[in-house]
BALOBA-1460 file (C-alpha; in Angstrom, 3 decimals):
// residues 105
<rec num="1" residu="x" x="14.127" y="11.590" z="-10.486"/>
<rec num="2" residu="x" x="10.596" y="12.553" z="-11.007"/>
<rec num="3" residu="x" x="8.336" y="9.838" z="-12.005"/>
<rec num="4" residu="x" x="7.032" y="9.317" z="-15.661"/>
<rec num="5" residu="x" x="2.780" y="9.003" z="-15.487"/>
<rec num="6" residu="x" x="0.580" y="8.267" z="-18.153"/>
<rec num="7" residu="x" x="-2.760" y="6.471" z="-18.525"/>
<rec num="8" residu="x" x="-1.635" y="2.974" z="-17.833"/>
<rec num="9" residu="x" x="0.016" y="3.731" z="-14.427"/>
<rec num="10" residu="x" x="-1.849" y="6.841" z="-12.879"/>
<rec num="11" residu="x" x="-4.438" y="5.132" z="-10.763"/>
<rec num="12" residu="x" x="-1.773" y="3.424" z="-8.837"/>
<rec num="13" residu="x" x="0.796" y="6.099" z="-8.627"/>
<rec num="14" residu="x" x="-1.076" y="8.977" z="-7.985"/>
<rec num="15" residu="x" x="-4.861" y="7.940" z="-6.864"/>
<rec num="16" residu="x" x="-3.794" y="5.017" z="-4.712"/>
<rec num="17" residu="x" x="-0.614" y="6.729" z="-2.988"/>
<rec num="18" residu="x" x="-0.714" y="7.516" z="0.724"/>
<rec num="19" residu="x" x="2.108" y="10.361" z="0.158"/>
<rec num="20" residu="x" x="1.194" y="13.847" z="-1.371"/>
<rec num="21" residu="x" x="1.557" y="13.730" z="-4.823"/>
<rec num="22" residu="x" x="2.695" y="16.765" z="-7.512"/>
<rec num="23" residu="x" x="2.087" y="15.879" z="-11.059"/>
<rec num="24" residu="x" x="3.961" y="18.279" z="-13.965"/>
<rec num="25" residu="x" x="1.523" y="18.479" z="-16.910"/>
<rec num="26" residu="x" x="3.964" y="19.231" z="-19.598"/>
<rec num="27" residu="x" x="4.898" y="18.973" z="-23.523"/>
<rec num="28" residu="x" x="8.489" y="18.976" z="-25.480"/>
<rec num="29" residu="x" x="7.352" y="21.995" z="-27.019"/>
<rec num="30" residu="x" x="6.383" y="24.354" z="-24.069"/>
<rec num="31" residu="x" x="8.907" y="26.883" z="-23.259"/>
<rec num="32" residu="x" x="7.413" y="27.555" z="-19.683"/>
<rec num="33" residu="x" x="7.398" y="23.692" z="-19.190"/>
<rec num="34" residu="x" x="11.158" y="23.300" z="-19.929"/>
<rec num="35" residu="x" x="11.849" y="26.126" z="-16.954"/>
<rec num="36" residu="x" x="9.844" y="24.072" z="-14.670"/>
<rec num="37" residu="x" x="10.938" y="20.925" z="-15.052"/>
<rec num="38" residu="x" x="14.403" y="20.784" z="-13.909"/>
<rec num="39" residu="x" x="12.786" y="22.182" z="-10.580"/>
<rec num="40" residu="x" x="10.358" y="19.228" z="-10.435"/>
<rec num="41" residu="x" x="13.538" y="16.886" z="-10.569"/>
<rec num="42" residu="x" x="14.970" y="19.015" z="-7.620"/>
<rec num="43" residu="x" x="11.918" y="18.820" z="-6.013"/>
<rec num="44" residu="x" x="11.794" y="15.092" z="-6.468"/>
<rec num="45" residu="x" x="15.312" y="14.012" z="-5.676"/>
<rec num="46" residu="x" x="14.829" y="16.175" z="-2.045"/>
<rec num="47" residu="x" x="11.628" y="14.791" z="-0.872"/>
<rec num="48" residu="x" x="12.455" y="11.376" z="-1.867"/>
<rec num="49" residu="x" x="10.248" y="8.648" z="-0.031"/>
<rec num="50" residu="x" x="8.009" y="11.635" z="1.653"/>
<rec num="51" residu="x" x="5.831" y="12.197" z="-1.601"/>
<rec num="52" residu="x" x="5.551" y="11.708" z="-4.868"/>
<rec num="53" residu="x" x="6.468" y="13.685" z="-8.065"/>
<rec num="54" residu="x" x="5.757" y="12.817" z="-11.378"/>
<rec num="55" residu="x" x="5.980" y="13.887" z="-15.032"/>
<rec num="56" residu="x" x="2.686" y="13.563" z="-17.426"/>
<rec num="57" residu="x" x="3.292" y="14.385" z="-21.359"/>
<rec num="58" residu="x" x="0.332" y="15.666" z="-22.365"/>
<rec num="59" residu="x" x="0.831" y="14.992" z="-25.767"/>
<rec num="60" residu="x" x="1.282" y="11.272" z="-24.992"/>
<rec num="61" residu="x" x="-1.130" y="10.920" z="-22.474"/>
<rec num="62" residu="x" x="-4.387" y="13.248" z="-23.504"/>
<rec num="63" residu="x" x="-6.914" y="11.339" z="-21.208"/>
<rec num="64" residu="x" x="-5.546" y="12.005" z="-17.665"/>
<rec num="65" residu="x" x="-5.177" y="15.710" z="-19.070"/>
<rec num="66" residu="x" x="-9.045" y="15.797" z="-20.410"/>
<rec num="67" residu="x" x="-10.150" y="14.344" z="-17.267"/>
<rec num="68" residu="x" x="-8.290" y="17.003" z="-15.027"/>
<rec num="69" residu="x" x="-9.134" y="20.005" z="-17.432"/>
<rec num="70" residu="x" x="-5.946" y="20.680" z="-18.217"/>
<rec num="71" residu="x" x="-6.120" y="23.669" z="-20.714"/>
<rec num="72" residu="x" x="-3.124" y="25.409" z="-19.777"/>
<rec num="73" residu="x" x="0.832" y="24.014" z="-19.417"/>
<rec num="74" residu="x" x="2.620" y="23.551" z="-17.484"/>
<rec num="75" residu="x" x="0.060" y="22.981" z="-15.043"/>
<rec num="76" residu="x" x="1.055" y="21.210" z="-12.023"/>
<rec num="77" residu="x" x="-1.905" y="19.069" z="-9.603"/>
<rec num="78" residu="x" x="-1.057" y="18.570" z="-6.072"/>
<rec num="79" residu="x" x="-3.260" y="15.017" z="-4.697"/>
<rec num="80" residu="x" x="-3.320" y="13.726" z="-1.010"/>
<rec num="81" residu="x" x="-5.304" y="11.075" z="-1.000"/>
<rec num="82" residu="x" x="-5.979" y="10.720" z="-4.457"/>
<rec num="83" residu="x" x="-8.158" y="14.033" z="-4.302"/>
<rec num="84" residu="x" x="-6.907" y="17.359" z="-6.097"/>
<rec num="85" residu="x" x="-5.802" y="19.578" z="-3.733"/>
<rec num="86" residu="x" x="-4.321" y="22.551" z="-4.627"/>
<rec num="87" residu="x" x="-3.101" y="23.457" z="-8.406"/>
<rec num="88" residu="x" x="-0.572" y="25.477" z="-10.491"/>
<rec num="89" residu="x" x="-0.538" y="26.968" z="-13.428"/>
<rec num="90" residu="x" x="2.296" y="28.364" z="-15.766"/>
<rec num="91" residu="x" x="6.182" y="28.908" z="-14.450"/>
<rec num="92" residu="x" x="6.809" y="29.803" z="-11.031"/>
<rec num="93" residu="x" x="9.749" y="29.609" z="-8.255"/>
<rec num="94" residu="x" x="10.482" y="26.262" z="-6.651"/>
<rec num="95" residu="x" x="9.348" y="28.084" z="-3.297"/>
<rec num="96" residu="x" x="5.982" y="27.936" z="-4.510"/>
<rec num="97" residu="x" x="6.066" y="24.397" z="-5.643"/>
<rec num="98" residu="x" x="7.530" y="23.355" z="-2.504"/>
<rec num="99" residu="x" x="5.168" y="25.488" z="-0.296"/>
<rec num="100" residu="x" x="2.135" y="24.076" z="-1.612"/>
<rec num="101" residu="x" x="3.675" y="20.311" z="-1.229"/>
<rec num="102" residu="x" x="4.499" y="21.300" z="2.214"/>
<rec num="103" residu="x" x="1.363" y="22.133" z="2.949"/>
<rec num="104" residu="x" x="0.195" y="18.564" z="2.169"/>
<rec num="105" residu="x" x="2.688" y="16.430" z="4.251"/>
């Protein structure tokens, strides 16, 4: 199951993780975010322990989302050593998703 971020706990699960990380920024009311999350909960029950995945609400959360510029949702960050890496914007296939995590491991 992905992980849920937000302001309190990003620093330690996303900047100070040794795995790749892909972080869903998302909201209730996007229609594009609700096609692309139940592929970020595939992609986080199959990679398990090799990286990270986690959730961020927006709406809940509007600092990590100011401080990464998100403008744009569902916009998904990919981190390896708690630097931005590569980046996503709006729905795509899980391939994609899961190529651009690959290429992090």
């Amino acid at each position: 199951m992905a992980l849920e971020i937000n302001d309190a706990n990003f620093d330690e699960l996303v900047l100070k993780s040794t795995k790749p990380v892909l972080v869903d920024f998302w909201a209730e009311w996007c229609g594009p975010c609700r096609m692309v999350g139940p592929i970020v909960e595939e992609l986080a029950n199959e990679y398990g322990d090799k990286a990270v995945i986690g959730k961020v609400n927006v709406d809940h959360n509007p600092n990590i989302s100011t401080n990464f510029g998100i403008r744009n949702i569902p916009t998904i960050l990919f981190f390896k050593n708690g630097v931005v890496v590569d980046k996503q914007v709006g729905a795509v296939p899980k391939a994609n998703l899961a190529a651009k995590l690959n290429a992090q491991m």
